[in-house]
Backbone bond lengths (Angstrom), bond angles and torsions (degrees), N, CA, C in turn:
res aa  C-N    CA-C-N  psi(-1)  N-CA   C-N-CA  omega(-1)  CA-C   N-CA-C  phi
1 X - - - 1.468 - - 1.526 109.14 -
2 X 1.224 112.52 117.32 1.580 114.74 173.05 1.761 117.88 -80.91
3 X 1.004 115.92 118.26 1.585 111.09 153.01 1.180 131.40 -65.82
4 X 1.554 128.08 112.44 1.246 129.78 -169.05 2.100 99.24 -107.31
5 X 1.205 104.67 113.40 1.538 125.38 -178.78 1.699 102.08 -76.74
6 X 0.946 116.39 115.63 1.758 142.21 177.30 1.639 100.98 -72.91
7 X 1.283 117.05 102.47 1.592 102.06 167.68 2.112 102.97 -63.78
8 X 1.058 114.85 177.67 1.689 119.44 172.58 1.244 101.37 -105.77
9 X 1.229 105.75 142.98 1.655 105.53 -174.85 1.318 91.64 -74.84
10 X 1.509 101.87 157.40 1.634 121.22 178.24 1.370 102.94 -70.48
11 X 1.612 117.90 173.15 1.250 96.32 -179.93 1.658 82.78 -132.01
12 X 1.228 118.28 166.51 1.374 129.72 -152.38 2.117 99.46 -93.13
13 X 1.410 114.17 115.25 1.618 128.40 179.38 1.478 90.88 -50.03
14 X 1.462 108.63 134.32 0.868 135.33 169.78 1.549 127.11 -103.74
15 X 1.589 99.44 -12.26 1.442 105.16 -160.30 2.053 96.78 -99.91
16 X 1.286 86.92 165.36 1.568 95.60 -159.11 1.713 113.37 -82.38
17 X 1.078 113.40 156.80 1.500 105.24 -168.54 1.653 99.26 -134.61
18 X 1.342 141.48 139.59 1.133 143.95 147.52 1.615 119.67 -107.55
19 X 2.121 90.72 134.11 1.580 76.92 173.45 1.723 108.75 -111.77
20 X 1.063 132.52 141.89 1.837 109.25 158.94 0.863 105.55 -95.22
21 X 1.374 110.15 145.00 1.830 122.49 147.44 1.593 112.61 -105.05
22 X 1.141 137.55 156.20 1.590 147.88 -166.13 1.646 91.67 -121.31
23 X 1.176 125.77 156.65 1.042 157.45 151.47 1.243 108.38 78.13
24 X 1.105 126.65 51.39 1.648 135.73 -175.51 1.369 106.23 -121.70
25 X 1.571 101.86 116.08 1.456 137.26 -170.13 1.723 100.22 -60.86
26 X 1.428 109.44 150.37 1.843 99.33 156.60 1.334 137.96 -28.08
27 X 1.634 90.33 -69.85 1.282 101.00 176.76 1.839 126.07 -89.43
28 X 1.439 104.36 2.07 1.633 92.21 125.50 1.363 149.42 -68.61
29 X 1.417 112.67 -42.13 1.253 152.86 166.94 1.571 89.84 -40.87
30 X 1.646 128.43 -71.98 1.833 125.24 175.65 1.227 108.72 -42.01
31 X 1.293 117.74 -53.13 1.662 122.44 -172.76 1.521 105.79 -21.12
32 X 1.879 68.50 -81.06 1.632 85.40 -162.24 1.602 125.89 -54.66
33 X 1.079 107.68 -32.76 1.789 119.13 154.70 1.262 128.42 -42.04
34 X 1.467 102.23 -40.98 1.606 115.66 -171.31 1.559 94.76 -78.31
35 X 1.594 140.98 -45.31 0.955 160.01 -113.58 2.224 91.96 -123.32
36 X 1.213 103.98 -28.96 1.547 115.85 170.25 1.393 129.03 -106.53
37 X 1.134 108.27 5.22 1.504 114.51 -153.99 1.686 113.74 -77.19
38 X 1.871 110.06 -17.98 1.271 117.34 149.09 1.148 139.78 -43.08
39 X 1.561 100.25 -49.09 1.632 129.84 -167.93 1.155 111.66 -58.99
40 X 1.186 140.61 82.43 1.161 140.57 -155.75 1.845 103.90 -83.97
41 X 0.638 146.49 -8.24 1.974 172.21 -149.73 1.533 95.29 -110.38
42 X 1.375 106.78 -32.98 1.622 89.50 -164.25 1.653 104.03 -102.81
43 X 1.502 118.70 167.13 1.401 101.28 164.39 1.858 85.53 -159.41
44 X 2.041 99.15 140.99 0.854 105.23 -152.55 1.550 94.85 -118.06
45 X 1.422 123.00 151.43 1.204 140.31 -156.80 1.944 128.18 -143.77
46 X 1.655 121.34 77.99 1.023 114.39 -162.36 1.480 98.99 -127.26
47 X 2.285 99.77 151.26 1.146 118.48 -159.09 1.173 92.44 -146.00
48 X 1.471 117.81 92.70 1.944 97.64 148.31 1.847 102.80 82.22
49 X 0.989 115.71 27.67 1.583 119.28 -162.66 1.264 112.91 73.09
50 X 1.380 132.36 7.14 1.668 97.39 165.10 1.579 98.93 -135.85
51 X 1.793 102.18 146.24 1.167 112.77 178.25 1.439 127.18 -126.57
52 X 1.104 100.78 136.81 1.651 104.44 -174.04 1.532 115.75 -94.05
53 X 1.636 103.08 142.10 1.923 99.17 168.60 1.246 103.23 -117.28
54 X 2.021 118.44 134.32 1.207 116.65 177.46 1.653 94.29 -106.38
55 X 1.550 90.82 143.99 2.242 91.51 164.00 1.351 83.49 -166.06
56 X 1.145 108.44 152.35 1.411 136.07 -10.40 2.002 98.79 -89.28
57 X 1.478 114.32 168.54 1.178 126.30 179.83 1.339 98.32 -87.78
58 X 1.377 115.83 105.71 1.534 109.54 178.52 1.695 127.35 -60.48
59 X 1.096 122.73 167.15 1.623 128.85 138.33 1.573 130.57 2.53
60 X 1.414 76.97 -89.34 1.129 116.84 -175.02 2.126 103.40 -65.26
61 X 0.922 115.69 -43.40 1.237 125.99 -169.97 1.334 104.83 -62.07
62 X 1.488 115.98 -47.76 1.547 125.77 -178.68 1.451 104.45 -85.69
63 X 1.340 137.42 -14.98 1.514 110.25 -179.10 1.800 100.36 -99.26
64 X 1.079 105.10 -23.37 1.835 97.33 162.26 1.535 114.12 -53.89
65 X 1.379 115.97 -62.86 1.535 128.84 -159.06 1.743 95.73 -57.08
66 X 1.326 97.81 -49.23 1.812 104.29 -178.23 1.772 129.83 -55.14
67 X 1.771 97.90 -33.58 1.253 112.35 161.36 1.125 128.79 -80.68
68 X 1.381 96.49 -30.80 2.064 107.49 170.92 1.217 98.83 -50.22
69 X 1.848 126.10 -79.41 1.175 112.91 -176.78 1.077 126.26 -52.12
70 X 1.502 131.28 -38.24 1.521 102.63 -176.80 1.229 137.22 -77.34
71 X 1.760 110.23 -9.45 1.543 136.51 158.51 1.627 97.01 -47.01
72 X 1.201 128.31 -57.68 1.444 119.80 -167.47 1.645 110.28 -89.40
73 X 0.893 115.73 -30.32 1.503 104.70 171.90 1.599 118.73 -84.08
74 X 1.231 113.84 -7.02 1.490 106.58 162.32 1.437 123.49 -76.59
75 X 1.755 92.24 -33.00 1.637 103.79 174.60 1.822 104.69 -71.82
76 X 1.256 122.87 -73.87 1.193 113.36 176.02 2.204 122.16 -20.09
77 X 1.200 103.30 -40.88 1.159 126.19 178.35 1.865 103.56 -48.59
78 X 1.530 81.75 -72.79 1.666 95.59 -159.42 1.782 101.39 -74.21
79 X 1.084 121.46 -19.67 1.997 128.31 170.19 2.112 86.16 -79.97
80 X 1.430 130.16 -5.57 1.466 77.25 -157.96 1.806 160.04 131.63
81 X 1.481 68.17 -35.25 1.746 87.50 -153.62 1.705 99.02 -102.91
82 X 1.269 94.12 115.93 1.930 94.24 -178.04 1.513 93.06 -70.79
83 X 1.483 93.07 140.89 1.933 123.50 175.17 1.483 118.44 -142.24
84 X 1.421 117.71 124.78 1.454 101.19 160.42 1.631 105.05 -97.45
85 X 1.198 86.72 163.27 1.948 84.96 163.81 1.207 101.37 -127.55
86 X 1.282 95.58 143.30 1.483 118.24 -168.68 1.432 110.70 -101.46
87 X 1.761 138.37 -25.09 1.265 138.18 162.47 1.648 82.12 101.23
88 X 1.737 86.40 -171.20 1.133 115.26 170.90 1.715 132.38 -88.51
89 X 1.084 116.85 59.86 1.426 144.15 163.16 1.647 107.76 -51.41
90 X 1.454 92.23 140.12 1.406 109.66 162.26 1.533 121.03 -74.94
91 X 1.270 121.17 100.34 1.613 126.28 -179.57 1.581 111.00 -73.95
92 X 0.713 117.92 113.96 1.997 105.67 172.52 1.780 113.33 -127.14
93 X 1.487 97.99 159.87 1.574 116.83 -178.58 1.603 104.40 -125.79
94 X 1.519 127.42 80.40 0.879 114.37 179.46 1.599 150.09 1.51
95 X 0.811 143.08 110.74 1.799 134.41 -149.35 1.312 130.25 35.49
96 X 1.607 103.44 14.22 1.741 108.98 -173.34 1.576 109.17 -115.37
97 X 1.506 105.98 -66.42 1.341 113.02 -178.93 1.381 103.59 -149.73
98 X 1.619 84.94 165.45 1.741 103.67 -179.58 1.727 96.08 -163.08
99 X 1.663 94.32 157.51 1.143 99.37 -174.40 1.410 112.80 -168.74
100 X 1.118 149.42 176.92 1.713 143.15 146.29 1.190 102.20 -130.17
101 X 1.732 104.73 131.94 1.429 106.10 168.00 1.899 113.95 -88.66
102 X 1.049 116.85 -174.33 1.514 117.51 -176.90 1.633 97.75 -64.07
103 X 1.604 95.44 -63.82 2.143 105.42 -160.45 1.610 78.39 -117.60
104 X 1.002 100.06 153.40 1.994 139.51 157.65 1.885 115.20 -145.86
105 X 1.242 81.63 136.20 1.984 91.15 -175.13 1.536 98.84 -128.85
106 X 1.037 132.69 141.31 1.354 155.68 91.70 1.467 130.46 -7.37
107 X 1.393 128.75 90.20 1.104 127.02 -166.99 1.390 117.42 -116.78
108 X 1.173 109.92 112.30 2.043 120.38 178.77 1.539 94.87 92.98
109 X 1.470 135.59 -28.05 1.442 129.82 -156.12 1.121 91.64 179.49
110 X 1.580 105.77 160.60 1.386 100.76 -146.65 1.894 79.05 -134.70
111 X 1.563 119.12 126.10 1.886 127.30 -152.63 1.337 82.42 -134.17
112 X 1.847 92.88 172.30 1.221 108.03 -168.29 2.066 109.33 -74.97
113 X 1.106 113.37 -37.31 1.665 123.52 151.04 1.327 121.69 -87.26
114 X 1.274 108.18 127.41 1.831 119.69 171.40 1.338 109.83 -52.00
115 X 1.532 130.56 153.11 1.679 139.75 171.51 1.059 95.11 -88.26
116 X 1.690 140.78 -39.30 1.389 127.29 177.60 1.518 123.58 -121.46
117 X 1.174 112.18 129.82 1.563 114.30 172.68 1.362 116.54 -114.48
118 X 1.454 114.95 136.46 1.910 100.90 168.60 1.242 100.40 -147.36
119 X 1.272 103.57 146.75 1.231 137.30 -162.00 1.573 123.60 -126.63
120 X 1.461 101.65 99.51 1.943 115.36 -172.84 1.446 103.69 -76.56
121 X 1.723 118.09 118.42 1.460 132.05 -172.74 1.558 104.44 -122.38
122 X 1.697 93.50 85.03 1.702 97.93 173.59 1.861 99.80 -77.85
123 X 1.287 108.72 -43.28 1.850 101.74 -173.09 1.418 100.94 -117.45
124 X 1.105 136.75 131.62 1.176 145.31 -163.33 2.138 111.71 -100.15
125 X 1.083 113.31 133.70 1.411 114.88 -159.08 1.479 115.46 -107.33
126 X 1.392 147.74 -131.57 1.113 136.04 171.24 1.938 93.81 -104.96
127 X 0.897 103.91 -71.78 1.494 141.18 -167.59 2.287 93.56 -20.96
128 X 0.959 124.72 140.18 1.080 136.16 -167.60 1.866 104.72 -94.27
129 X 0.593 111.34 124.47 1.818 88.78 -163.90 1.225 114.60 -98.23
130 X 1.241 127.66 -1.34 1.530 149.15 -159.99 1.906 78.26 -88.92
131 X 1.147 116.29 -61.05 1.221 115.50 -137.97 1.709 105.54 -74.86
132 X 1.736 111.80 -18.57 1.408 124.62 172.47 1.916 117.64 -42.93
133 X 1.343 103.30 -48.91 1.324 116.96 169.37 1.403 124.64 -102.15
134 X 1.276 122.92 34.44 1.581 120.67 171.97 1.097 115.01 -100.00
135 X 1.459 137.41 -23.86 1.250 137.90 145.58 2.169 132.58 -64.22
136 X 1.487 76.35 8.38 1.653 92.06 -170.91 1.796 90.84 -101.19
137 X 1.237 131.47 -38.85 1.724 141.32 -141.25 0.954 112.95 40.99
138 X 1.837 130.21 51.81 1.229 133.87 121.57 1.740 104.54 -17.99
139 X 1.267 100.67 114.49 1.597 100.60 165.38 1.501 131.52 -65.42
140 X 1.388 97.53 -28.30 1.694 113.98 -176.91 1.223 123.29 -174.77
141 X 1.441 127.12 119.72 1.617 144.60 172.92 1.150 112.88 -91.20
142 X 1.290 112.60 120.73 1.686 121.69 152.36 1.406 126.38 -97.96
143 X 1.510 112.56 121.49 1.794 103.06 -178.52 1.559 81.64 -122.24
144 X 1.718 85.21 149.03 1.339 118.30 157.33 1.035 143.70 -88.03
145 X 1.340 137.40 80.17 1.924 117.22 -150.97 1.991 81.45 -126.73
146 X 1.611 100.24 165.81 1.347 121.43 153.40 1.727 98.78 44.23
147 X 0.829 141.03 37.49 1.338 143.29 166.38 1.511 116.81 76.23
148 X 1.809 113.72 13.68 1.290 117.83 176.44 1.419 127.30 -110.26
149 X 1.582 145.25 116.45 1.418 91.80 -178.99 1.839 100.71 -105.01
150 X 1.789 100.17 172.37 1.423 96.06 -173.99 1.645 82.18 -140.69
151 X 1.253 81.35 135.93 2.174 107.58 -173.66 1.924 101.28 -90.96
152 X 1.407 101.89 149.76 1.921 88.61 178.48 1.960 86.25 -149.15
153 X 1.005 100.71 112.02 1.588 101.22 143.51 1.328 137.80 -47.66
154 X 1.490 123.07 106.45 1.599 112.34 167.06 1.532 108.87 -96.66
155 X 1.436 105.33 120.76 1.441 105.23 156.98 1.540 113.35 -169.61
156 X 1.942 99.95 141.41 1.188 131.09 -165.78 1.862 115.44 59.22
157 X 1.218 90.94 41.26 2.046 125.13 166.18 1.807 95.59 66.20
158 X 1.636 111.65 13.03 1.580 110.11 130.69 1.172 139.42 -82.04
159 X 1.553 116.45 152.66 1.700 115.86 -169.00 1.771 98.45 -134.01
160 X 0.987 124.36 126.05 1.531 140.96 -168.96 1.249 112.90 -136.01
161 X 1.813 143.37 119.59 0.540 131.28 -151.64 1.979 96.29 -117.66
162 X 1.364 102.18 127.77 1.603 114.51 -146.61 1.925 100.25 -112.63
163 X 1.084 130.35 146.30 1.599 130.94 -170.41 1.222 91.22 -96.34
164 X 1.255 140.04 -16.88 1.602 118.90 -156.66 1.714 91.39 -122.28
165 X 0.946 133.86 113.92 1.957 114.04 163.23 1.328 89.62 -60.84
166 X 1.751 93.64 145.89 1.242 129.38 174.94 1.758 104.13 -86.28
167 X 0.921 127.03 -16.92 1.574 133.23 -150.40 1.796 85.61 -95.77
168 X 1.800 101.85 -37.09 1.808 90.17 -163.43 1.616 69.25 -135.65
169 X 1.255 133.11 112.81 1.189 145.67 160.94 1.629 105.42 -63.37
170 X 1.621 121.47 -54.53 1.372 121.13 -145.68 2.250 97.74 -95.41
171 X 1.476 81.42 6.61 1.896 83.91 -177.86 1.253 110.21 -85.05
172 X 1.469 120.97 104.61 1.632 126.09 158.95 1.629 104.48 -50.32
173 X 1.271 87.79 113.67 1.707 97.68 179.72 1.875 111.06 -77.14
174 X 1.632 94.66 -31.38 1.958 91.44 174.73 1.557 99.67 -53.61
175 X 1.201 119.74 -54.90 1.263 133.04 173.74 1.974 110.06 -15.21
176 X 1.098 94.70 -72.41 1.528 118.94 175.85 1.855 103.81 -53.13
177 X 1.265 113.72 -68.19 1.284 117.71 171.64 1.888 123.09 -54.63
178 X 1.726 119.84 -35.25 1.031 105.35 -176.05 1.711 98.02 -73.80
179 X 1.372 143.08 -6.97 1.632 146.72 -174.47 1.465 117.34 -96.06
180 X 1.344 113.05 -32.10 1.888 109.41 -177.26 1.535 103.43 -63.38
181 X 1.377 123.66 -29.03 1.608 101.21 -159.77 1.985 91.71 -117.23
182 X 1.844 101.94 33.90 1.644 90.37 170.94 1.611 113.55 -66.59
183 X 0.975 106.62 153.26 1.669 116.59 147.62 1.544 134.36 -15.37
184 X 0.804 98.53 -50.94 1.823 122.18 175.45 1.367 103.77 -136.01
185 X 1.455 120.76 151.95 1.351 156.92 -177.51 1.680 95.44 -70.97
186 X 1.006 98.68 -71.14 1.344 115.31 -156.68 1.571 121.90 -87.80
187 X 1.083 109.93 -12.11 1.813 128.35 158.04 1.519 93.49 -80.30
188 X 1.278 113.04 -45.25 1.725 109.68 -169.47 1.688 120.21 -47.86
189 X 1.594 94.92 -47.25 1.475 119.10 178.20 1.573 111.94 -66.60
190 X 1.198 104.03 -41.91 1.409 117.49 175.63 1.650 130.11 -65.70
191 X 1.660 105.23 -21.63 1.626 107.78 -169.61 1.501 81.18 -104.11
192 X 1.322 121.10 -38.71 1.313 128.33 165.95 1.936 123.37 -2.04
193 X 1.210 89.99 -88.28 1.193 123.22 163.86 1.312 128.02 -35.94
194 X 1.582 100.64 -63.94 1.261 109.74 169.08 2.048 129.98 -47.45
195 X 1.665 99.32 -47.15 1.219 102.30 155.73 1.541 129.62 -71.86
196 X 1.465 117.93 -8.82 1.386 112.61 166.00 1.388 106.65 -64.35
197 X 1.404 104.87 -53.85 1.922 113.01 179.23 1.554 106.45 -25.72
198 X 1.510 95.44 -65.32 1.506 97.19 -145.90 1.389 113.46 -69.54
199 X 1.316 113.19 -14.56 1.549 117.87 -177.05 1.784 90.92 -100.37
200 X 1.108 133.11 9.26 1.279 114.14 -176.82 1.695 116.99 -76.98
């Protein structure tokens, strides 16, 4: 009787990979967009001639971005504050940059550019990301990296990176940060809240 040994199937990387390339024209830059635009795995990222490809969209990447927003739109909710959300849209600056952040909102009225964008940075790339929307007057970006987030004002094609958002002055942002990486979604939203109350 022979024993025949089973390798285990591999199991498919989940974790995120960036590549840059340098010197890639606009309308290379369309090509290749036009040429991916199925690919739903990939997401493409250009600055000034150089462009980055991220794949795969991790885990981890989407249950932050998902809690981010709903951490802020529950709060927006319960303060009040009319918002659209706009998702993850392709933002562009004609022959300069383009990009999509995870969440974009609409705040008081809903314009042809979002007032807020944020952006979840599990692997970090060349490309400066502040600088994707400074020709847009995005009012304000939030990225998330390493379990921190840090908010930056753009204005008048300066970018300053500010402790308080200006957009929600009275929002404890630890607040926001001690809830994205709870346990549950939905306890998160829920204890959430509750401390908005109590300090309200």
């Amino acid at each position: 009787m022979t024993m025949q040994i089973q390798e285990k199937p591999k199991v498919p990387s989940t974790e995120e990979r960036i590549v840059s390339l340098p010197g890639v024209s606009w309308p290379q830059f369309k090509a290749i967009e036009t040429g991916l635009e199925d690919v739903r795995a990939i997401r493409l990222t250009y600055l000034q001639g150089v462009l980055e490809i991220m794949s795969p969209i991790s885990d981890d990447h989407e249950t932050v971005k998902s809690t981010l927003g709903a951490l802020l739109e529950a709060y927006m909710r319960r303060k009040g504050i009319r918002h659209y959300r706009r998702g993850g849209f392709t933002l562009e600056a004609e022959g300069y940059a383009s990009g999509t952040p995870d969440e974009s909102y609409s705040i008081g009225d809903r314009r042809k550019h979002p007032d807020l964008v944020i952006e979840v940075i599990i692997t970090s790339g060349s490309i400066k990301r502040t600088d994707l929307y400074l020709p847009l007057n995005i009012p304000e970006v939030w990225f998330w990296k390493s379990a921190k987030l840090r908010i930056f004002q753009l204005k008048d094609t300066q970018c300053r990176e500010i402790k308080l958002s200006q957009l929600f002055p009275e929002l404890d942002i630890n607040l926001i940060v001690k809830y994205v990486e709870y346990p549950d979604q939905y306890d998160a939203i829920q204890n959430f809240l509750s401390e908005v109350k109590a300090t309200s």
